[in-house]
N, C-alpha and C positions, 0 to 999 in steps of 0.2 A: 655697884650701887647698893651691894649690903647695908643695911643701917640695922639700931634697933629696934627689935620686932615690938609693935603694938606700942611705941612709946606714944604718950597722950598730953598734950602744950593745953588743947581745948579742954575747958575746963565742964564734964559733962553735967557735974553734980551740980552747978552753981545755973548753969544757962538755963531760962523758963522758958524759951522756944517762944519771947513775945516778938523776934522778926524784928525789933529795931534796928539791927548793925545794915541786915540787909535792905528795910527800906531806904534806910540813911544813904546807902553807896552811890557814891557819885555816876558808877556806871549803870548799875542795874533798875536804881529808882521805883523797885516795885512796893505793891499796895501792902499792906498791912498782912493781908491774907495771902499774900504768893508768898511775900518772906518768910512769913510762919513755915507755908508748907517748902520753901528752897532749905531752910536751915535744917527742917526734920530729913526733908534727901540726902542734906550732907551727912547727917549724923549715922541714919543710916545707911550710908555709902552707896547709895541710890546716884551715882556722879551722871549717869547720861539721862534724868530729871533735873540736875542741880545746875540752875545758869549759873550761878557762883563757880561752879568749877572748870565752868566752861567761857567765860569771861571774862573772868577775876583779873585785876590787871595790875594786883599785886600790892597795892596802895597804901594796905593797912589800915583807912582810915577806921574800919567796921572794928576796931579793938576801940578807939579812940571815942565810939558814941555807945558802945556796951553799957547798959548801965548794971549788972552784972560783973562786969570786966572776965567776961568769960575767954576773949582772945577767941573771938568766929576768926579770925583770919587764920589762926594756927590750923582749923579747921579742914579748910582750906588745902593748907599747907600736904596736913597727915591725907588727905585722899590722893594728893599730887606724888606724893612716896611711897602708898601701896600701889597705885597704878602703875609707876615710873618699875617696883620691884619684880611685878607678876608681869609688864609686857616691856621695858625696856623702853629708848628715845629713840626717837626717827633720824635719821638720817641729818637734819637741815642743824639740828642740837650741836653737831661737832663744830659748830661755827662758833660759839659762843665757850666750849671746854677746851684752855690752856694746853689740855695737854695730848689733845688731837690735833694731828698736820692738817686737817680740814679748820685752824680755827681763825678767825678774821686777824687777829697779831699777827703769828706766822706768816699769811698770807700779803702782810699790810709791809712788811719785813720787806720783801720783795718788791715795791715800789716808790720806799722812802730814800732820801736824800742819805751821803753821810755824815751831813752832820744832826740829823734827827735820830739816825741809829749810834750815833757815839754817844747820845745824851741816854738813852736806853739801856748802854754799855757801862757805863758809869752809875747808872742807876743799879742795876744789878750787881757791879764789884762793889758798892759800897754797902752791902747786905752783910759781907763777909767781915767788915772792922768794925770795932767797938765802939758806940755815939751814947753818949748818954740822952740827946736828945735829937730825932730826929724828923725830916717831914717824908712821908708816906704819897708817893706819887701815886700810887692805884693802878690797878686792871687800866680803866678805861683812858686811864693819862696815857697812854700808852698809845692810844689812837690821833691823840692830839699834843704829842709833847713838846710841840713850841710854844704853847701855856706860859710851861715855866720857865720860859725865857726872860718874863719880864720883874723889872729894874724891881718891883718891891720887893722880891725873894732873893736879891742877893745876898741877904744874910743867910739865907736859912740853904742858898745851895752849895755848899758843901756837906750839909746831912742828909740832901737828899739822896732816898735809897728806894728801891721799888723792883718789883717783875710780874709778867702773866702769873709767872709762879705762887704766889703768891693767893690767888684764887679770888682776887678783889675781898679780901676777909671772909671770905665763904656767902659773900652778899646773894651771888647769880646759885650759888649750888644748894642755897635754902629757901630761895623763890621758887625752885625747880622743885624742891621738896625731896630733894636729892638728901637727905639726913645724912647718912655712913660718908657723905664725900664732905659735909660740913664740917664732921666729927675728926676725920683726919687733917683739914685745914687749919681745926685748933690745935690739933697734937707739934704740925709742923710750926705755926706761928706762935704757940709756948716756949714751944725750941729758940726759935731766930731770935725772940726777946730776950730770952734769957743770955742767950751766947752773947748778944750786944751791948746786954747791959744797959737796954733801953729803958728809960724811967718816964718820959714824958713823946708822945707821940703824934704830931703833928699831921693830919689828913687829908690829901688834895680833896680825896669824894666825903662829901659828908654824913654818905651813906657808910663807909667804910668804918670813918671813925663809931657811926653808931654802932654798928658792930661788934666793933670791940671792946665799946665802952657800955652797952645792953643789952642787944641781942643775946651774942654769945656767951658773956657768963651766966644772962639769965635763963637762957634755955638749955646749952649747953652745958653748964659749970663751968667755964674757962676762969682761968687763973692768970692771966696777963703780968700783973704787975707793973702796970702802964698806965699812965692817964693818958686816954686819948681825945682830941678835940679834932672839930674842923679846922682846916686850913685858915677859913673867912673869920672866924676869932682873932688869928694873930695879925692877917689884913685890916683889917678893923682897929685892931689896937695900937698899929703905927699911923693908922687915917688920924684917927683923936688926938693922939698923942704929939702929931705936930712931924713925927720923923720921917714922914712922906708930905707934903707939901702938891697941892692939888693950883694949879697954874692954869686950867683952865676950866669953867666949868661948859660942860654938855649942852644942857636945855634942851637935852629928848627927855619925850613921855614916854617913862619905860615901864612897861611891867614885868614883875618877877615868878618863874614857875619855879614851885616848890616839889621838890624831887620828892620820893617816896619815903624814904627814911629821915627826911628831914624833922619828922614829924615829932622824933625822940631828941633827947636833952631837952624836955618842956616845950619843944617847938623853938627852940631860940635861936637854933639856924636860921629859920624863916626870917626872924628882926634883923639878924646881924646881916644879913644878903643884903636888906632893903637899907638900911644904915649905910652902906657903900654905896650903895645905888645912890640916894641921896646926896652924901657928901660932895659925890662926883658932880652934881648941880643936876641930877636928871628929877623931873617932876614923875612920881609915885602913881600908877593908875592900873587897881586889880582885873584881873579877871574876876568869873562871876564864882568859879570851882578856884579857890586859893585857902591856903594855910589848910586849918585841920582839914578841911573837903577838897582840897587839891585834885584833879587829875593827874594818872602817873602821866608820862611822857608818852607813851604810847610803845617804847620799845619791852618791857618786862608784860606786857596790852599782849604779845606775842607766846607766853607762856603755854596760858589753858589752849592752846591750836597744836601743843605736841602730845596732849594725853585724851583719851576719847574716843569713843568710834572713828572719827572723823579727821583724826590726826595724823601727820605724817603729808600729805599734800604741800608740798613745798608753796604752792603756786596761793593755796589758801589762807597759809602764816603770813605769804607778803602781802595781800589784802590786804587781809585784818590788821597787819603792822602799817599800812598805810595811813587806813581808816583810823585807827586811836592812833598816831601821830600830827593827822590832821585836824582830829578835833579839838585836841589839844592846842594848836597851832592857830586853828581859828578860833578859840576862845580870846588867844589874844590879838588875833586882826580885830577882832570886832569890839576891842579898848576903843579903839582909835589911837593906839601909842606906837610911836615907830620902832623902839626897838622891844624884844623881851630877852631877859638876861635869868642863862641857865647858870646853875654853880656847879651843877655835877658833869664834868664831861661827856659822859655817855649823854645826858640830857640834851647837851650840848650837842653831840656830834649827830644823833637823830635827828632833832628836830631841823639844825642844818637841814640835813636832807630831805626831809620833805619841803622843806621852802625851797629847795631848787628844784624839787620836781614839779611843784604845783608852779613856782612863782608866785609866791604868795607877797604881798605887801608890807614885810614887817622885817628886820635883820635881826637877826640873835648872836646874843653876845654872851661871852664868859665874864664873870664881874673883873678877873684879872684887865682883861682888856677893857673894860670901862675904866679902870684904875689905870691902866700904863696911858692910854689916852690924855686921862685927866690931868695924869702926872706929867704931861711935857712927850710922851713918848710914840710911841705907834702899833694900830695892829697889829701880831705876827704869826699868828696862823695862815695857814692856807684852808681856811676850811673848804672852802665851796671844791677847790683841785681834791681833797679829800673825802667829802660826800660821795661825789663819781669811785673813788676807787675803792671804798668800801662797796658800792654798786657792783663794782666789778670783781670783788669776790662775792658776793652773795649769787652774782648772776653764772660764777664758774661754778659753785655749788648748786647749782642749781640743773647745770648741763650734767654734772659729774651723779645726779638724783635720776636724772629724764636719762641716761646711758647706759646705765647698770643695772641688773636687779638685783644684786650683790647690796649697792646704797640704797635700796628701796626698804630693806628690813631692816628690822628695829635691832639696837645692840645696848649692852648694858658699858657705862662708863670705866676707864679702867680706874683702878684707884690710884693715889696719892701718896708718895712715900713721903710721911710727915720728917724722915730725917736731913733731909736736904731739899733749897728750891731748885724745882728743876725746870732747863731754858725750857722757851716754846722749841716743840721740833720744826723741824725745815719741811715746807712744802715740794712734793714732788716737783723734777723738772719742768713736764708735762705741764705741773698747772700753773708751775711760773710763766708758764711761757704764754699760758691761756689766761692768764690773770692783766700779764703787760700787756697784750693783746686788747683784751679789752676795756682795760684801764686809756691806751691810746686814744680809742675808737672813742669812749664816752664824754673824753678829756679834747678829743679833735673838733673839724670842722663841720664833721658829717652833723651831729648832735649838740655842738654848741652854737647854735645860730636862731637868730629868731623863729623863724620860722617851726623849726623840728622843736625848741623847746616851748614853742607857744601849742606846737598839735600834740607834745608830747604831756603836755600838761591838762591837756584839755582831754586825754585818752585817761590817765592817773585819776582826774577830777570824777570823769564820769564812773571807773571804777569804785571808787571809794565811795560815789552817792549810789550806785546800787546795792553795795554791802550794807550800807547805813539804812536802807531802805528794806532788806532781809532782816538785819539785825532790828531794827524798830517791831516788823513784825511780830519777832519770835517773843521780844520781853514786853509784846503790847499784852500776848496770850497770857502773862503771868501778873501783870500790872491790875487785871480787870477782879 
């Protein structure tokens, strides 16, 4: 987790400490006078005073209402890299780093079909041949890659190319504030570009593409040599253009949740999602946190719970991930719109899961599947059989925490050998077997019946309204 020492994104000369980023935050919503005094904790690395760093759910928006443009979120960021440097990540983190056997890919490896692992396979040899242009499936397509099954990317799938390796563009290892592992994800994807001869690059995450095309040369320096764009650009431009042909319209009220990184390219991610939304005939209806004030999804909600006094509690991260996935989730039950349509897979694949744990009233969709719909054709995911067995590795991680005191301490990431992408490793026997196991049992009859999932939701419910009910308190003391 080396990085470099003391580097500085926050801009300390420029900030007046007048607390606008923080009262603005769609999470913390404090008064005038707590943000004053959270931003001076951050600065002075005061972090178990700073609800921001203990909260923060990664959003960005606090760069976005700077009027300064001092970049508080970078802030942020540089406490989340000294802490991560001098005590290392908990245990529950290996689920989320490519290149530990603990990580949700590998694990996910082990309960997919073969024709979902041949599209993975294909994804990964096509890294190796030269495209001048190609589309970028991402980290998190990986958890859902019957996505790109559908009919409007037959063009573009023979360029598609992707792996965990890959690092999702260093997206998850700079919210981490993991710096030194961002640093080497650019040295390896300078590499891969270059040997490809990539000139235009296509993004399933539109987080991804930011990355590449802001983030990281702006903070990093990267040299790319690539235009990159969202995927939902070039969907978009055969909707218009007449070369997909829409045969049915919808007439659901859908609303759209705008992912975290959306927020760069001027925000135009945001229009072009709802522009397909649209076309597809669905009538448009926001939540009340959308565009620049967006709530994240709730899963990156899960960060500030690995660094802190208080970090390392496995049982505390899945709260707290519960809680900011559901509130996010009930921002949009409470439209009144039946469906809400994520663009970022991982967005996607989260919030799935909390609507099958709650039973919430609302279906969520990937815009691809709004478009294959539209276009004549049919869902093809399996999300909801996929919600459970992500469940069911988060819940072997979780035995493999509660069994050991070996996984009980904290360890530092290995690093990245930017010369080559390298596969996810294979998960131990052992927790294939604990993984199928319990992927059965969440997938069977025991658990999928009315009954279990109606008390099973009403157990989840009340969890998440006592954390809500903790957390209200603690940022009521800083509000006042």
């Amino acid at each position: 987790m080396d990085g470099r020492q003391g580097f500085r994104w926050f801009k300390d000369d420029v900030c007046d400490r007048c607390g606008e980023c923080l009262q603005s935050c769609p999470v913390l919503n404090l008064s005038n006078r707590g943000a004053k005094a959270d931003i001076q904790a951050l600065i002075s690395g005061d972090v178990d005073d700073a609800l921001a760093f203990r909260f923060c759910n990664t959003c960005n928006a606090c760069d976005l209402v700077c009027p300064k443009e001092a970049d508080p979120y970078e802030l942020v960021l540089e406490n989340f890299n000294d802490y991560g440097q001098n005590h290392g990540l908990p245990f529950l983190a290996k689920m989320i780093l490519p290149n530990e056997p603990q990580n949700m890919w590998s694990a996910l490896r082990v309960l997919m079909d073969p024709d979902e692992l041949s599209l993975l396979q294909a994804w990964e040899a096509g890294l190796h041949t030269p495209k001048k242009q190609i589309l970028l499936t991402g980290m998190y397509t990986s958890l859902v890659p019957r996505l790109t099954t559908a009919k409007i990317l037959d063009d573009l799938r023979p360029v598609m190319v992707g792996g965990e390796g890959l690092w999702g563009c260093g997206g998850d290892s700079t919210k981490l504030g993991a710096i030194g592992l961002t640093e080497q994800v650019v040295a390896l994807l300078e590499r891969l570009f270059r040997d490809m001869g990539a000139e235009r690059v296509y993004c399933f995450m539109e987080a991804e593409a930011a990355m590449l095309a802001e983030v990281l040369p702006r903070r990093f320096g990267a040299d790319f040599k690539v235009e990159a764009l969202p995927l939902d650009y070039w969907v978009l431009e055969r909707l218009e253009q007449g070369e997909v042909e829409v045969t049915r319209k919808l007439n659901w009220r859908a609303t759209v949740h705008d992912n975290c990184l959306s927020r760069y390219f001027g925000g135009r991610p945001q229009e072009v999602v709802r522009k397909i939304v649209q076309i597809a005939g669905c009538e448009l209806i926001e939540m009340r946190h959308h565009r620049s004030n967006a709530l994240c999804c709730g899963w990156a909600a899960t960060i500030p719970t690995l660094y802190g006094a208080m970090s390392g509690n496995p049982l505390r991260t899945v709260i707290h991930l519960f809680h900011s996935l559901d509130m996010r989730l009930q921002e949009a039950v409470e439209t009144g719109a039946d469906v809400l349509v994520a663009s970022c897979p991982a967005c996607y694949a989260f919030l799935s899961i909390i609507k099958e744990l709650t039973n919430a009233r609302i279906d969520v969709y990937h815009p691809l599947e709004i478009v294959e719909m539209a276009t004549g054709g049919a869902s093809v995911p399996k999300i909801p059989e996929r919600c459970w067995e992500i469940l069911a590795i988060a819940t072997d991680l979780g035995i493999r925490w509660g069994t050991s005191n070996e996984n009980r301490r904290r360890f530092m990431p290995s690093s990245i050998d930017p010369a080559c992408v390298a596969p996810v490793p294979q998960v131990s026997e052992d927790d294939a077997r604990r993984i199928g196991a319990l992927a059965r049992f969440y997938k069977g009859p025991i658990v999928q019946n009315r009954i279990t999932r109606a008390l099973t939701g009403a157990i989840i419910r009340a969890c998440i309204a006592a954390h809500r009910s903790s957390l209200r308190r603690t940022l009521r003391r800083r509000r006042t």
